[in-house]
MIDRENLUM-528100 format. One record per residue: x, y, z of N, C-alpha, C in turn. Coordinates in steps of 0.2 Angstrom, whole numbers, padded with zeros to 4 digits, always signed. Layout:
! residues N
XYZXYZXYZ
...
//
This chain:
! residues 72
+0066-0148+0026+0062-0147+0032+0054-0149+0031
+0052-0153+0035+0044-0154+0035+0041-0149+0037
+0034-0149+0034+0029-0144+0036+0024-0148+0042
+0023-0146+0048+0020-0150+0051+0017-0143+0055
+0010-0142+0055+0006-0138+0057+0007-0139+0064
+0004-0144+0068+0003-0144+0073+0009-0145+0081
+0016-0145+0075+0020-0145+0080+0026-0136+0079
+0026-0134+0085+0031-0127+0084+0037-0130+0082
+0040-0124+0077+0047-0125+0076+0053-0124+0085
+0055-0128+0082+0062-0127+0089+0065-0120+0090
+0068-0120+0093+0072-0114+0096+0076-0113+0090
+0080-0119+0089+0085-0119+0083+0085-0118+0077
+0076-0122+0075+0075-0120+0069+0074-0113+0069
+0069-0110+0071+0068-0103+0070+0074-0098+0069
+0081-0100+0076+0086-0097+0074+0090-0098+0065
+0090-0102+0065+0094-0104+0057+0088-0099+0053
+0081-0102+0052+0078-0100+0047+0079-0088+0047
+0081-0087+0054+0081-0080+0054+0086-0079+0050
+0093-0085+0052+0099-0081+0049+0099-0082+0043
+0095-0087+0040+0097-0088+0031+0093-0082+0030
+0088-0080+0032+0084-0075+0030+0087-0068+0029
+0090-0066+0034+0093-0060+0036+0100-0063+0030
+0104-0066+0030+0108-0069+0026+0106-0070+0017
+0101-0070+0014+0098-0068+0011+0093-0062+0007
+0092-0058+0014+0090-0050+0013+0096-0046+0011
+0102-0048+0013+0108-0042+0014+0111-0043+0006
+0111-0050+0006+0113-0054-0004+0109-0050-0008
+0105-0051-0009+0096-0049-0013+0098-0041-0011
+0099-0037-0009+0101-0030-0007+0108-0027-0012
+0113-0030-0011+0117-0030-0013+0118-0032-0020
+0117-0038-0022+0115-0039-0030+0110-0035-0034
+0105-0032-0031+0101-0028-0036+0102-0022-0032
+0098-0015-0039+0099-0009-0037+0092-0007-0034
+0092+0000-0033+0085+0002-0030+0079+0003-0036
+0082+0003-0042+0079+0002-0047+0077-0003-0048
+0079-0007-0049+0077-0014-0053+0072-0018-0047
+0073-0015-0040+0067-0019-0036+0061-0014-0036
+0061-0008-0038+0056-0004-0040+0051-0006-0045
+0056-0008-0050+0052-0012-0058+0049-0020-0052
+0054-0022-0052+0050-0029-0048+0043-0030-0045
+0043-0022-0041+0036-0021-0035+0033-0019-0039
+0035-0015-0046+0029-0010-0049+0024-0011-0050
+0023-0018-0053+0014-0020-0055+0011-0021-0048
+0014-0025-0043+0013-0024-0038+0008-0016-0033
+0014-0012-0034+0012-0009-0033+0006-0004-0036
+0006-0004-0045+0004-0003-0050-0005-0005-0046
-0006-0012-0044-0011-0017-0043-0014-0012-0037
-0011-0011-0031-0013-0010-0025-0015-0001-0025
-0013+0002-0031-0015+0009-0032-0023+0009-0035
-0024+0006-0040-0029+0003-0043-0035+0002-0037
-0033-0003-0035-0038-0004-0028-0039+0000-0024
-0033+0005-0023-0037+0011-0018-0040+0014-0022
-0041+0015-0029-0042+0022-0031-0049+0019-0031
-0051+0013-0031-0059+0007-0031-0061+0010-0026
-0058+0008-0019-0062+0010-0013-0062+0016-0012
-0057+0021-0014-0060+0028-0013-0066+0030-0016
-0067+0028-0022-0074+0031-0025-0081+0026-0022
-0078+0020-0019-0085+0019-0016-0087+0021-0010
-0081+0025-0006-0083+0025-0001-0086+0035-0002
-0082+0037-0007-0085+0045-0007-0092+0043-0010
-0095+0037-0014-0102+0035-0015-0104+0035-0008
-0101+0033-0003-0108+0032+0001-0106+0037+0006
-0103+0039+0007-0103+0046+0010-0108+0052+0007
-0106+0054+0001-0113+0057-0004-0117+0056-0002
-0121+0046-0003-0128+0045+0001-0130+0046+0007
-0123+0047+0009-0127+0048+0018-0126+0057+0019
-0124+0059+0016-0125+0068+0016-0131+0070+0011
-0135+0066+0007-0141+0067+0003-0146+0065+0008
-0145+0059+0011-0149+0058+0016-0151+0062+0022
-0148+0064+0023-0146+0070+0031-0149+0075+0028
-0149+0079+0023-0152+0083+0020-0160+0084+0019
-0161+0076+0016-0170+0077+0016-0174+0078+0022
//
């Protein structure tokens, strides 16, 4: 399949690309346990914990400044 930005895919292709897809999702489901896609996600997920725990403390940072503020 080409890559061609500026033109939309057919009716047809988008039907095929749903079914390999869907056809693909059920395989991939079927082949692996709910463990092993757990280990897969993990650092993934591992990654995007890390991140919240980042913006939480910056944003309890500036809620403190804006309650130290309000106070003077």
């Amino acid at each position: 399949m080409e890559v061609v930005k500026s033109q939309k895919p057919s009716k047809k292709e988008v039907k095929d690309f749903q079914t390999k897809w869907k056809e693909h999702k059920e395989n991939y489901i079927k082949e692996h346990s709910i463990e092993e896609m757990v280990y897969e996600n993990g650092s993934a997920l591992a990654l995007l914990y890390k991140e919240v725990q980042r913006l939480n403390t910056n944003l309890m940072t500036i809620l403190n400044k804006v309650e130290n503020d309000k106070e003077k």
